[in-house]
N, C-alpha and C positions, 0 to 999 in steps of 0.2 A: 469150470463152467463158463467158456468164452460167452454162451449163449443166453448169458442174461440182459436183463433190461440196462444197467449200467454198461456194462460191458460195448455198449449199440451207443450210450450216450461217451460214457470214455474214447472211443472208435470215431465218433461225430466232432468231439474236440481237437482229437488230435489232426483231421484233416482239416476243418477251419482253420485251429490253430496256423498250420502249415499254410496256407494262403497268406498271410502277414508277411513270408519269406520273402516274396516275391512284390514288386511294386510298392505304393505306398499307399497309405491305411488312412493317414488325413491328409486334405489337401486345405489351400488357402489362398485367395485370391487379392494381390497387394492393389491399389489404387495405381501403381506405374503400368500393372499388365500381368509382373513377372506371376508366376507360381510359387507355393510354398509345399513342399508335401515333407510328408512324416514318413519316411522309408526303415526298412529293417536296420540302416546302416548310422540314419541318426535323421537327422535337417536338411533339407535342398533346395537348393530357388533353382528353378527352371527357367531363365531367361532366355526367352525365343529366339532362337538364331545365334547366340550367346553360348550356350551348352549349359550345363549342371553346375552348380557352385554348392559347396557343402558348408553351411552353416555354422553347424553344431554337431558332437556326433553325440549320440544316448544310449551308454553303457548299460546304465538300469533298464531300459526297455527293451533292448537289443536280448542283455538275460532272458527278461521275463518271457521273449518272445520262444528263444531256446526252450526254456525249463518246463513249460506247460504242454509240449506236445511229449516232453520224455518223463515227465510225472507222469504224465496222463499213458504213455503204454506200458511204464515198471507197473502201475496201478491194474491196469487189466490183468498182468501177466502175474500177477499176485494173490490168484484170488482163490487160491489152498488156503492163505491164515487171513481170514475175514476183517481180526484185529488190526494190521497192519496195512492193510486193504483200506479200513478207514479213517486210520491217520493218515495214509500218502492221500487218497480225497481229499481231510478236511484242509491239506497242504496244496492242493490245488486247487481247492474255493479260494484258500487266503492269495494264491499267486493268481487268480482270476481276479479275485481285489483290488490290488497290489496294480494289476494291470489297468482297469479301469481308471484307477485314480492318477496313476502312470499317465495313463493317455487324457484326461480332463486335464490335469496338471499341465502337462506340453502344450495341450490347444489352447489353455485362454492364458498360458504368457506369449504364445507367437501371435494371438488375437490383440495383447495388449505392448507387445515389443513392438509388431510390424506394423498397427494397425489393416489389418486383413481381415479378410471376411472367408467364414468358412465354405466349402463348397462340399454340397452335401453328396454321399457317394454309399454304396453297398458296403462298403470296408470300413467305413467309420462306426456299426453298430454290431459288427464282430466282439470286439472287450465285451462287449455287455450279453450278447450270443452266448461267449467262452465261459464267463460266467456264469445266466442261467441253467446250461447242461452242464457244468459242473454240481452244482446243486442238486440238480437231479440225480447224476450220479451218484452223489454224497447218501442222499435220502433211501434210493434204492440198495445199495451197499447196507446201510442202517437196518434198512426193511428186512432183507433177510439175515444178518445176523441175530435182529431180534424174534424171528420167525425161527429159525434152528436152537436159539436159547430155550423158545419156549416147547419145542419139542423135545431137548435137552429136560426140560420141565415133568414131564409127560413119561417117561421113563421111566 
């Protein structure tokens, strides 16, 4: 049943998700000039005319950025046994989580390492994007397993 409502929200994360891949997701602007951004590959200061200098690099993040778009199509492409359908969801609310706090975490210690200031961007309200449509997919996955029990019911 590709053509469910989750299925459309699962489908919606995993292309978000995949925008992370590319570029960086937060940015930070230092009192020298330089750049700070949050890329797939970890930390970067952008120094103008300078080039790229790498930080830090973030293993945990870098996972989570992996994991949530391949939960998120085993999860569609599972959807004969309903049960396990809604444990890989509620495993991708929690790595939606996981992410969120991931990403809060890294911004206010490069806000309080660098003293920087963030710069607000499309890609900084993804995490929390990734998360609301995972919920929803969670809930609709829910929806009809409870809807087939109770016809289960009826029988």
């Amino acid at each position: 049943m590709i053509q469910r409502i989750q299925s459309v929200y699962l489908s919606f994360t995993v292309v978000i998700s995949l925008l992370l891949l590319k570029g960086s997701f937060l940015a930070f602007s230092e009192k020298t000039g330089s750049v700070i951004k949050v890329t797939f590959n970890g930390i970067v200061r952008d120094n103008f005319g300078q080039g790229l200098e790498m930080i830090e690099k973030l293993l945990p993040l870098s996972v989570l950025i992996i994991l949530i778009p391949a939960i998120s199509l085993i999860t569609i492409f599972i959807f004969k046994n309903r049960k396990i359908q809604l444990w890989f969801s509620l495993f991708l609310v929690i790595l939606a989580s996981g992410f969120v706090i991931v990403s809060i975490h890294v911004s206010l210690s490069i806000v309080s390492k660098f003293e920087a200031r963030i710069i607000p961007g499309f890609k900084m309200i993804v995490p929390i994007i990734i998360l609301i449509i995972s919920i929803l997919a969670y809930r609709g996955i829910k929806k009809d397993d409870q809807l087939v029990k109770s016809y289960d019911r009826l029988r």
